[in-house]
C-alpha positions in Angstrom: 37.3 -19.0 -28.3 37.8 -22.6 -26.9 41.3 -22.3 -27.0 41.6 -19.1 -25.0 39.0 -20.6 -22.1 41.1 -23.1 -22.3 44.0 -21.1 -21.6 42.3 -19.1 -18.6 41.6 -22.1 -17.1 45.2 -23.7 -17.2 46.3 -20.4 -15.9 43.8 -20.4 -13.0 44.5 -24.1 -12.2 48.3 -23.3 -12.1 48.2 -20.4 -10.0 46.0 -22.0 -7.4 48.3 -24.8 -7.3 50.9 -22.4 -6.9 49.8 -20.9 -4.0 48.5 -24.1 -2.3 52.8 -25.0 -2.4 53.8 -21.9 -1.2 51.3 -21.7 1.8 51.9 -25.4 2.8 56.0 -24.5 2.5 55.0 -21.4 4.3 53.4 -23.5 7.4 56.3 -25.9 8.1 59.2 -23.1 7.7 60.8 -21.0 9.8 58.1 -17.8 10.4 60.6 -14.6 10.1 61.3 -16.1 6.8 58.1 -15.3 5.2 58.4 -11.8 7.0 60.0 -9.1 5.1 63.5 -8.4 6.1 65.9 -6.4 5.8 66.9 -7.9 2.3 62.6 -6.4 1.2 61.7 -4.3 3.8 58.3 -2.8 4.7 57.6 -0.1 2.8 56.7 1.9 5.9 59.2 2.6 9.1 59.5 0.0 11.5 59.5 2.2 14.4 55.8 3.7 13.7 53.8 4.2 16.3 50.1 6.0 17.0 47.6 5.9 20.1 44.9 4.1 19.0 42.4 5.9 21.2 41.9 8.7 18.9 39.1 10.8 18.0 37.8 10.7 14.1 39.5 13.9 12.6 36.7 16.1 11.4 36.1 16.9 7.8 39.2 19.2 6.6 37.8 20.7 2.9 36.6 24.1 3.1 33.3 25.3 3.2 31.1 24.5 -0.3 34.5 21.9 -1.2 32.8 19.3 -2.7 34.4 15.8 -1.5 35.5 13.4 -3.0 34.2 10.0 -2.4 36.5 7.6 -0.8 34.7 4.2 -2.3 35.5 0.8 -0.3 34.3 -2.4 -1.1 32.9 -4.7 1.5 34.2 -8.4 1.2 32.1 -11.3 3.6 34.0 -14.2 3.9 31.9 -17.1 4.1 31.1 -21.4 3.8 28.6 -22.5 2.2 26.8 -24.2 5.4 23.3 -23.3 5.5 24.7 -21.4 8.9 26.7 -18.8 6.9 24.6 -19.0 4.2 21.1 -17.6 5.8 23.6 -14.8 7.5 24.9 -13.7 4.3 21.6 -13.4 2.7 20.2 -11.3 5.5 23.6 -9.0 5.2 23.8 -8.7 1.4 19.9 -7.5 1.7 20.9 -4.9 3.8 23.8 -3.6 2.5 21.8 -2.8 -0.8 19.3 -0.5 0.9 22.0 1.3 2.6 24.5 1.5 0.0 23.0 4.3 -2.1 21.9 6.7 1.2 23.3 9.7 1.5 26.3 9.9 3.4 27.1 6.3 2.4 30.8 5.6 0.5 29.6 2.0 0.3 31.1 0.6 -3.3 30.9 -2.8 -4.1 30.5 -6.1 -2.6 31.9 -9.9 -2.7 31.1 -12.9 -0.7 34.2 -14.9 -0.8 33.1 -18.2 -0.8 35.9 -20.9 0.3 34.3 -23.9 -0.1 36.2 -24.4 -3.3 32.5 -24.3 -5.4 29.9 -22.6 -6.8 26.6 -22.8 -5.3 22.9 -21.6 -6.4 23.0 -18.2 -4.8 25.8 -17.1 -7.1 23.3 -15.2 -8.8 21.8 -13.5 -6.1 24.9 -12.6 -4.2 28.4 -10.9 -6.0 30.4 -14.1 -5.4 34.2 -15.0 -5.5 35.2 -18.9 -4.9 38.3 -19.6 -3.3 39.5 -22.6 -2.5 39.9 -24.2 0.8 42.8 -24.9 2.7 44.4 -28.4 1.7 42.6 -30.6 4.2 44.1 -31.4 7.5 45.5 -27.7 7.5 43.2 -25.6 9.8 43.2 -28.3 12.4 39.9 -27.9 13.0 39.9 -23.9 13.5 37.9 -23.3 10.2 38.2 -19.8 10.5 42.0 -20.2 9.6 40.3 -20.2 5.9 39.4 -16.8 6.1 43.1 -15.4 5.7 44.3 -17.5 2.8 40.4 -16.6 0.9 41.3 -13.1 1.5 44.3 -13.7 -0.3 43.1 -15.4 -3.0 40.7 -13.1 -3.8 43.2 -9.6 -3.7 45.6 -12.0 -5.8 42.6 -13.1 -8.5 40.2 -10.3 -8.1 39.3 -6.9 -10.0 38.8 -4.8 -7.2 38.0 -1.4 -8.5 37.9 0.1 -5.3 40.6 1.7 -3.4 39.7 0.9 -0.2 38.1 -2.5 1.5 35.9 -3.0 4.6 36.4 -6.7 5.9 33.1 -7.8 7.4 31.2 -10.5 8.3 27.9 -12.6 7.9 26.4 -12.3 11.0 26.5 -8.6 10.6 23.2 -6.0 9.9 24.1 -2.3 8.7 21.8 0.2 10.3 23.1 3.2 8.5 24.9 3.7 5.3 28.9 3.5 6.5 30.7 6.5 5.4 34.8 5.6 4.8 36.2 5.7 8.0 39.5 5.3 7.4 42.0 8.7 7.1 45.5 9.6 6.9 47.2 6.0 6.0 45.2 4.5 9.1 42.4 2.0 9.0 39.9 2.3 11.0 38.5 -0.7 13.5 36.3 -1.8 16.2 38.3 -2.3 19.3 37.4 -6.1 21.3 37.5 -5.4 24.7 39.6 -9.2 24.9 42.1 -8.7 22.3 45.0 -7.9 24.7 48.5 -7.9 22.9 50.2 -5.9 26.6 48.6 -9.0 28.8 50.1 -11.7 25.7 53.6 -10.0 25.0 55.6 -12.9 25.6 54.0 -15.2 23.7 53.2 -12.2 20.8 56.9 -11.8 20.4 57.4 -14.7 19.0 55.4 -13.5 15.8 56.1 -9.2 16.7 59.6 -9.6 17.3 61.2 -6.4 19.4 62.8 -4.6 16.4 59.4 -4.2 15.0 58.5 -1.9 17.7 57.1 -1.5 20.9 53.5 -4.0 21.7 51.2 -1.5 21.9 51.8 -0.9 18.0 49.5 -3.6 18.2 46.1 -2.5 18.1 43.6 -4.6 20.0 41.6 -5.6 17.2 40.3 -8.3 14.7 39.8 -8.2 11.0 36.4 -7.4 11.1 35.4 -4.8 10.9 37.9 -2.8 9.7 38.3 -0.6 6.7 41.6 -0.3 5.1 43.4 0.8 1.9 43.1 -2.0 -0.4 47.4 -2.0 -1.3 47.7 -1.9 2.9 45.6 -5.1 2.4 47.6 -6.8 0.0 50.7 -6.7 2.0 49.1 -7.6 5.3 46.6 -10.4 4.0 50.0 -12.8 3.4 51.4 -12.2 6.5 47.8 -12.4 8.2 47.4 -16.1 6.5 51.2 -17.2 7.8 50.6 -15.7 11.2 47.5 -17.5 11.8 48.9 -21.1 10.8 52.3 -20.7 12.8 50.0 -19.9 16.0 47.8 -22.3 15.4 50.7 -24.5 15.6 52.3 -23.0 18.5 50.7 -24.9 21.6 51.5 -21.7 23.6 50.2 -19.3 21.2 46.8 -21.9 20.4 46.3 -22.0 24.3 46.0 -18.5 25.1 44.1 -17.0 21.8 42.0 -19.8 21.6 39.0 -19.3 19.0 39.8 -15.7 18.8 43.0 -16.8 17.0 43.0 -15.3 13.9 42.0 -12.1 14.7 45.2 -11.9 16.9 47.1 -13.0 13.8 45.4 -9.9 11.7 46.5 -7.5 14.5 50.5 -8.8 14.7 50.0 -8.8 10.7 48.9 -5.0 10.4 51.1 -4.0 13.0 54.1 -5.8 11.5 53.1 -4.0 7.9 53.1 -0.5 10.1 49.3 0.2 9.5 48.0 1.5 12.4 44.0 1.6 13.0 41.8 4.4 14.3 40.1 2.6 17.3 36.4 3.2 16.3 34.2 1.9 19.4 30.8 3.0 17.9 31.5 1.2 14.3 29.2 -1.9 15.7 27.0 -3.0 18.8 26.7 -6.1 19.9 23.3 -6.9 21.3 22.5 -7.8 24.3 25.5 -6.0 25.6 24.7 -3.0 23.7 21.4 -2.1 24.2 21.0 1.4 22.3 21.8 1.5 18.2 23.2 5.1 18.9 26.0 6.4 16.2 26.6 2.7 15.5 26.9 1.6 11.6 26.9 -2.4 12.2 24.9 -4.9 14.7 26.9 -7.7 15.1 24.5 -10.7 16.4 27.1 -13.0 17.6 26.0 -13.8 21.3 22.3 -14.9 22.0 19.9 -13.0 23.5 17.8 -14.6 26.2 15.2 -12.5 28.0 12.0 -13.9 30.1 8.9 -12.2 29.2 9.6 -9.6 31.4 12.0 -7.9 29.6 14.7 -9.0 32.1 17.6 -11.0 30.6 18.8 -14.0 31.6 22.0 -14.9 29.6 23.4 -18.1 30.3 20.1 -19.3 30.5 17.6 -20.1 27.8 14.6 -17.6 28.3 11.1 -17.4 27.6 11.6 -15.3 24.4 15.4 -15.8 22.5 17.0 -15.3 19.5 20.5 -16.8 19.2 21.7 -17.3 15.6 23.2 -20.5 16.3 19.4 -22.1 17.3 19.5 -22.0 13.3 22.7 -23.7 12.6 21.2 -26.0 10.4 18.0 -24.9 9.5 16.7 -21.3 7.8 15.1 -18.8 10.3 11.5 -18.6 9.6 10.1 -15.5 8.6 8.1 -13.6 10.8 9.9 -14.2 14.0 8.1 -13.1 17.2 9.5 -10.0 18.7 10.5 -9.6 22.1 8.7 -8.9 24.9 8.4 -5.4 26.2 11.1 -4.0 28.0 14.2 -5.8 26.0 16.1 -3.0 25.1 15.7 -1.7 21.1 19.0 -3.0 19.9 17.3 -6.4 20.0 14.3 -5.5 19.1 16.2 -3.4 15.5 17.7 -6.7 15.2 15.0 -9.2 15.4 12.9 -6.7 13.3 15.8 -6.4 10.5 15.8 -9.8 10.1 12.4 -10.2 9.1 12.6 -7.6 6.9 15.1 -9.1 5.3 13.7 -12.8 5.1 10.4 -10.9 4.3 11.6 -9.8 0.9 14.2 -11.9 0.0 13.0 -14.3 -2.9 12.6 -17.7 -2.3 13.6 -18.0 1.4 14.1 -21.2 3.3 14.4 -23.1 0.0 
C-alpha cells in the first residue's frame, strides 16, 4: 500500500514538473509554434464561421420524447485569499439548492484552487489544487493563473461530465441553468468591451489571417461559458499560451489591460473553431441590470452605491452600499442591511442571497 502511494505521488510530482517546463518553454518561444499547424491541424476547418447573434434553437424532440440530459460540470477558479474565499462559499451554497430543480442540467462541481495547497474548506467545497504559476510569471496579472489551473485540472481530473460551465466566485445562480450549449457551439455571455473588430491589428498577431476572418472571434470571456468538455481540452492550452504571450506583448498588455485573459480565451476558442451562441440573458450585472428577468447568474462585480433615496450614485460612495471588494480582507457579516426602497430588485435579490447564504452556511466568518 505504501509503495503504490508512493508511486502516485512520484507520478504526480513528475507530471507537474513536466508541465511547469513546458509552459515556461512555452512563454519565451516563438507563439505559432505552440499553435497547431499544418504538420497537427485542428480538428475542425479553419475557415468556420457563425453569427454570434443568434437566437437559442428551440427544443427539436418530438412531442412526449423524453430528453436526454446534457450534464455539465461547473468549475470556479479561485485563491485562497479570504477575498475569493467568502465568494466561493456564498456560490457553492447556491449552486446546491439549484442544482437538483427541475429544468436544471447542473452536474457536478470543483473549485480549482491554485494556490498550490490545501486549505480547511476542502471538506465543505469539491476541491482541486493546482499549482501556481512559477513565481515572477503572471507579472502581477494574477488572473493569468486561471488558464494554466484550468489545465491542470482537464489534464489530472476525472471529469465525468461531458460538458463544463467555467464560472466564477463572485457569481449567484438564481435559477437552476439548463445546458445551454447546442450543435458543437458553446454558449456565452457577450461583454459589451470585448471588441476583437476595434483590436484587429494588434489580435492578429495571436489570430493570424489564415485562421479566418476577426469576427470568428466572439466578443466574450471565459466566464461564463458552457462548452464541451474535449472542446475544452484543446482550447485551455492555447488559452494559457495566448494569455502569457499578450501579457508580454507591450501592445497587446496596453490595450486589453485587466480584461487580458478573457481576450486570450476568445483568440483561443476561435483559433480551435468553436464558435459560441452569444447568450445576453445568461447573467446580470447589478447595478446596471436592474431586473433578474430570464437571467441564470448575478454577477456582483461592480459596487452598488445608492443614497437612501433609492437614487444611485456610482462613482460615489452612498448612504447604503454593497461592493464586494469593501470585504477584501475581512468576511461579510451576516445579516447585511438591505437597501433602501426604490433600488431596483436585482440588488436587493443580491444583497438578500447573500445573507441567505452566510445565514446557513456553518461556521461563517471563522
Amino acid at each position: 500500500m505504501g509503495c503504490g502511494n508512493l508511486f502516485f505521488i512520484l507520478v504526480i510530482t513528475f507530471s507537474a514538473a513536466l508541465i511547469t517546463y513546458n509552459i515556461i518553454i512555452s512563454a519565451n518561444a516563438s507563439l505559432k509554434q505552440e499553435f497547431p499547424g499544418p504538420s497537427n491541424p485542428s480538428p475542425v476547418s479553419s475557415s468556420f464561421s457563425v453569427d454570434p447573434i443568434i437566437r437559442m434553437p428551440g427544443h427539436t424532440s418530438s412531442p412526449g420524447s423524453k430528453k436526454t440530459k446534457r450534464l455539465f460540470h461547473t468549475a470556479v477558479t479561485a485563491s485562497d485569499s479570504i477575498y475569493n474565499t467568502w465568494q466561493c462559499r456564498v456560490m457553492y451554497y447556491w449552486f446546491k439548492k439549484q442544482k437538483n430543480k427541475p429544468n436544471s442540467e447542473m452536474g457536478g462541481f470543483t473549485r480549482i484552487l491554485h494556490s498550490g495547497q490545501s486549505d480547511r474548506f476542502m471538506d465543505e467545497i469539491p476541491t482541486f489544487v493546482a499549482q501556481p504559476l512559477p513565481s515572477g510569471m503572471d507579472q502581477g496579472y494574477i488572473v493569468l493563473n486561471r488558464p494554466w489551473a484550468f489545465v491542470q485540472w482537464l489534464q489530472q481530473a476525472d471529469i465525468k461530465e461531458d460538458y463544463i460551465l467555467m464560472a466564477e466566485p463572485d457569481h449567484i445562480i438564481v435559477k437552476p441553468i439548463p445546458n445551454l450549449s447546442r450543435d458543437g457551439l458553446g454558449a456565452a455571455f457577450p461583454f459589451f468591451y470585448i471588441e476583437p473588430k476595434k483590436y484587429e491589428s494588434v489580435l492578429r498577431k495571436f489570430f493570424p489571417e489564415d485562421r479566418g476572418p476577426i469576427t470568428n472571434i466572439n466578443p466574450i470571456g471565459n466566464s461564463p461559458v458552457i462548452v464541451g468538455k474535449d472542446a475544452l481540452k484543446k482550447i485551455a492550452p492555447t488559452w494559457m499560451n495566448v494569455s502569457l504571450a499578450m501579457k508580454k506583448d507591450p501592445e497587446a498588455d496596453k490595450a486589453f489591460g485587466w480584461v487580458l485573459e478573457m481576450y486570450a480565451y476568445a483568440v483561443a476558442s476561435a483559433f480551435h473553431g468553436v464558435g459560441n451562441i452569444l447568450y445576453k440573458e445568461f447573467m446580470i450585472q447589478p447595478p446596471w441590470d436592474t431586473a433578474i428577468g430570464k437571467a441564470y447568474i448575478i454577477h456582483y462585480t461592480y459596487g452598488c452605491d445608492y443614497d437612501m433615496q433609492g437614487k444611485l450614485t456610482y462613482g460615489k460612495i452612498g448612504q447604503w452600499r454593497f461592493d464586494k471588494r469593501s470585504y477584501d480582507n475581512s468576511w461579510p457579516p451576516r445579516n447585511l442591511p438591505l437597501p433602501p426602497p426604490g433600488v431596483p430588485e436585482s440588488v436587493v435579490t443580491l444583497v438578500k442571497m447573500v445573507n441567505e447564504a452566510t445565514a446557513n452556511i456553518p461556521n461563517w466568518g471563522s
